[in-house]
C-alpha positions in Angstrom: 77.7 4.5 15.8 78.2 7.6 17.8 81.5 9.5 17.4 83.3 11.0 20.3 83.1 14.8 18.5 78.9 14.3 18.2 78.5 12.9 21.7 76.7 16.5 22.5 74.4 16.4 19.6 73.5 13.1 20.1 72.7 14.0 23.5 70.5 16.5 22.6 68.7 14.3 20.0 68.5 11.6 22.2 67.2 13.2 24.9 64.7 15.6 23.8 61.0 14.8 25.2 57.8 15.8 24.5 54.4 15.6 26.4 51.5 12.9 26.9 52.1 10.1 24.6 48.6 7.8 24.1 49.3 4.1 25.1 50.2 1.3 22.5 48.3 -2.0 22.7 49.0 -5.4 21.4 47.9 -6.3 17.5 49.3 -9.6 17.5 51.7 -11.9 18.4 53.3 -15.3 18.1 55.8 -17.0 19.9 58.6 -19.8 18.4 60.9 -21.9 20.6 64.5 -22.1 20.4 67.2 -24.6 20.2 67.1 -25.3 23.9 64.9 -24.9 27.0 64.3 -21.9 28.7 64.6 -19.9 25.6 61.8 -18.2 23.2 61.3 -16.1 20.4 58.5 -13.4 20.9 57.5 -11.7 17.7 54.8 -8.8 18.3 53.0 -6.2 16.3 51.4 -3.4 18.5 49.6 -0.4 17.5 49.0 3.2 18.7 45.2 3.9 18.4 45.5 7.8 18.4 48.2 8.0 15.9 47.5 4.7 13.8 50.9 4.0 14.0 52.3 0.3 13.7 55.6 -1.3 15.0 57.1 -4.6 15.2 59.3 -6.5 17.7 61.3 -9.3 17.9 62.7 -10.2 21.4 64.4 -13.8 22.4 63.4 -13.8 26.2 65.0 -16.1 28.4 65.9 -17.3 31.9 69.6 -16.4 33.3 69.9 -19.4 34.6 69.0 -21.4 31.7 71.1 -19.3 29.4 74.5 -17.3 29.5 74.8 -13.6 28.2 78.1 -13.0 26.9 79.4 -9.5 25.8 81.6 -10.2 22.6 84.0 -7.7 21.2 84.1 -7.4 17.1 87.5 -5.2 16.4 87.2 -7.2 12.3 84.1 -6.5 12.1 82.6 -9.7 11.5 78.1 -9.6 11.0 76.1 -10.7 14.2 75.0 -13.9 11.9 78.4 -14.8 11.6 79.5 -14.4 15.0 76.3 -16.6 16.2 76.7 -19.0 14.2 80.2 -19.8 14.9 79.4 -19.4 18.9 76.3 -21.8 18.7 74.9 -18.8 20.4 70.3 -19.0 21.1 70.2 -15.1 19.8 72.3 -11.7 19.6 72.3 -8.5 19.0 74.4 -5.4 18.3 75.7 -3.7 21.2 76.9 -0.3 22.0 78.0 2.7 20.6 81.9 3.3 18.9 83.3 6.0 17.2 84.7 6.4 13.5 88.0 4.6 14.2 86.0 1.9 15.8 86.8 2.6 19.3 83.9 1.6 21.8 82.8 4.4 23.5 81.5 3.6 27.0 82.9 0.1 29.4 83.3 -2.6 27.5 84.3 -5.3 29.1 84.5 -9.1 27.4 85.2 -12.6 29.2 86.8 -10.7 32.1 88.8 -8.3 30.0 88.2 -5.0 30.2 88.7 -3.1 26.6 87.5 0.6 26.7 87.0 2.3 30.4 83.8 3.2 32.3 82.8 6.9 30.8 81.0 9.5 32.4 78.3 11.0 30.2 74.4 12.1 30.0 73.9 9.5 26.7 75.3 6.7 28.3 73.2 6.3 31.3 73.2 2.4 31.7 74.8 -0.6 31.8 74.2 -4.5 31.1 76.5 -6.2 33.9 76.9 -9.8 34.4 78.6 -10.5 37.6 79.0 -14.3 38.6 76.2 -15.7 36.3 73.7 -12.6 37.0 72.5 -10.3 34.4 71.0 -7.1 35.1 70.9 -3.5 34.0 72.1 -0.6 36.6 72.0 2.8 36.0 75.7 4.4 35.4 75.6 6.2 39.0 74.9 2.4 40.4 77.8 0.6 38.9 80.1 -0.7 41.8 80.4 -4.4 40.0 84.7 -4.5 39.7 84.5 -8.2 39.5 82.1 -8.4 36.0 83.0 -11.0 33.9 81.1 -8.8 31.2 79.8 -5.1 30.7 78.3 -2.7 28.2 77.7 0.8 29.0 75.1 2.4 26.7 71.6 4.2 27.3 69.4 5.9 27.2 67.2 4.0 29.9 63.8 3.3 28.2 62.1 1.9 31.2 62.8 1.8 34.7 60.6 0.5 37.7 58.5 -1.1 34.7 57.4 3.1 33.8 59.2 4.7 30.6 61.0 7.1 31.2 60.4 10.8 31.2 62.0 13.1 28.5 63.1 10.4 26.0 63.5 12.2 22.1 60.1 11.7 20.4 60.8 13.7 17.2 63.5 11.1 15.9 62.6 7.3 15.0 65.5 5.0 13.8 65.6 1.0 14.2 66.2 0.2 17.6 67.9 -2.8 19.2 67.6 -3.1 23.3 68.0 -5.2 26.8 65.0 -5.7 29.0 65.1 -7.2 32.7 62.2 -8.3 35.0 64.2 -7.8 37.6 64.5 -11.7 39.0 66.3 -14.1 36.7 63.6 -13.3 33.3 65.4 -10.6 30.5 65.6 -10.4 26.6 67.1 -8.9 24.1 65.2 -7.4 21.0 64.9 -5.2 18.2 62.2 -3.1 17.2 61.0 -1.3 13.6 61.5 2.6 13.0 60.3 4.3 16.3 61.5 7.0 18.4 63.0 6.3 22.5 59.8 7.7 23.9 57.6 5.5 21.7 60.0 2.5 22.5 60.2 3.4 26.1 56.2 3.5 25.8 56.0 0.0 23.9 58.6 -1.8 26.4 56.0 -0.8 29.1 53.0 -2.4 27.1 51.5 -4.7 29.8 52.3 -8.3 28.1 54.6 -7.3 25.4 57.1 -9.2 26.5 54.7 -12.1 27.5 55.2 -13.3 30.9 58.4 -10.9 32.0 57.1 -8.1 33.2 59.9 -5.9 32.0 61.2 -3.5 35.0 64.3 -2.2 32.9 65.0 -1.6 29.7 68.1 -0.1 27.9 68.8 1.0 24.7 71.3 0.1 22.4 72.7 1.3 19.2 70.3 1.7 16.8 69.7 2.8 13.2 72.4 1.2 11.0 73.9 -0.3 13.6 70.6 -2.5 14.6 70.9 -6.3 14.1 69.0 -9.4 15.9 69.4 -12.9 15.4 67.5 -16.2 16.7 68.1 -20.0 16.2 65.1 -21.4 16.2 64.1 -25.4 15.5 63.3 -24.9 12.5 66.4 -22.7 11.4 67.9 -19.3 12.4 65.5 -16.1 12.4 67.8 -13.2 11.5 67.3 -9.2 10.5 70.8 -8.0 9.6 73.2 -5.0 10.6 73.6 -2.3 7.8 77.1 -1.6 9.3 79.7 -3.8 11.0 79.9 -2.9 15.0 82.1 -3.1 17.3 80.5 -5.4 19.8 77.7 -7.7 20.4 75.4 -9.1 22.7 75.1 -13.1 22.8 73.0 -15.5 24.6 74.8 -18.5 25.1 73.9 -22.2 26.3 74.9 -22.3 29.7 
């Protein structure tokens, strides 16, 4: 959650870089289908050799046109597991930032309907934009789609022409939740242990960490408290839950 006030700090926080980062590689991984085709669950453990650092992801990767994303506004404040199950979603997770009278802050648009206006500001760099059946991430200066069916502005950008990006924060590391493209019809959703944007933007560009999508964007989410994922998978649902209700999700959807 980000409050209007804090914007500015959370800006500087967010933002803050720090030089030549050593590469993570992959410890292990495992994949488990979901309830229909065109839909996996990618769990991975990579590792940072110079640091001996660990961290864990869970991604459901997918094809757009096997699977619908939806945006879903929350205004009760009902849990992702809740919301998923009642959707017969494949997976979700939280989505973007609001403010302490749970106001999103950033575009939000939901089935058509458009519930806070685009905002201009350094933290929210990026948007998730489906726009008749495509998903893709833009950055805020490319967004010209009026006709979305669904939106979510948010950022930092992690990744972008399948490089991290320079001057992500590297002192801070929260949970983090995120959206990754290939660039064709190939993206995911994920979540990923304590780690800070660089080291996420870092791991995100980890040749095969998202198995066969070669991830050219990524965007971050809300994170810390705010961080939930959830997965149903054949042989029940995988779920890691929010601390705090939030104000909107992300869903993937049977077409």
């Amino acid at each position: 959650m980000v409050a209007r006030s804090a914007l500015g700090a959370a800006l500087f926080f967010l933002l803050l870089g720090e030089p030549a980062r050593a590469a993570w590689t992959i410890s292990s991984s495992e994949t488990e289908p979901g309830t229909a085709a065109g839909i996996e669950r990618r769990h991975v453990v990579v590792s940072n050799p110079a640091s001996g650092d660990e961290a864990t992801l869970e991604m459901a990767l997918f094809s757009s046109k096997a699977a619908a994303v939806r945006v879903v506004d929350n205004p009760g404040g009902a849990e992702l597991s809740a919301v998923a199950k009642r959707m017969r979603s494949l997976a979700g997770v939280n989505g973007g930032y609001f403010d302490p009278q749970n106001q999103p802050v950033g575009l939000l648009i939901s089935d058509g309907k458009t519930i806070a206006p685009f905002r201009k500001a350094r933290l929210l760099s990026g948007l998730l934009v489906v726009n008749k059946g495509r998903v893709e991430l833009v950055r805020s200066t490319e967004y010209f789609h009026k006709s979305a069916t669904a939106a979510l502005q948010c950022g930092p950008f992690l990744v972008d022409g399948s490089s991290p990006v320079p001057g992500l924060n590297n002192v801070r590391s929260a949970r983090r939740t995120f959206f990754v493209s290939s660039g064709s019809d190939r993206a995911g959703i994920g979540f990923c242990s304590s780690v800070t944007l660089a080291e996420l933007g870092d791991i995100l560009s980890t040749p095969h960490v998202a198995g066969d999508l070669k991830v050219q964007r990524g965007l971050n989410f809300d994170g810390g408290s705010s961080s939930a994922f959830w997965f149903a998978g054949k042989d029940g649902p995988f779920s890691i839950g929010e601390y705090k209700t939030v104000r909107n999700f992300v869903i993937v959807a049977p077409k």
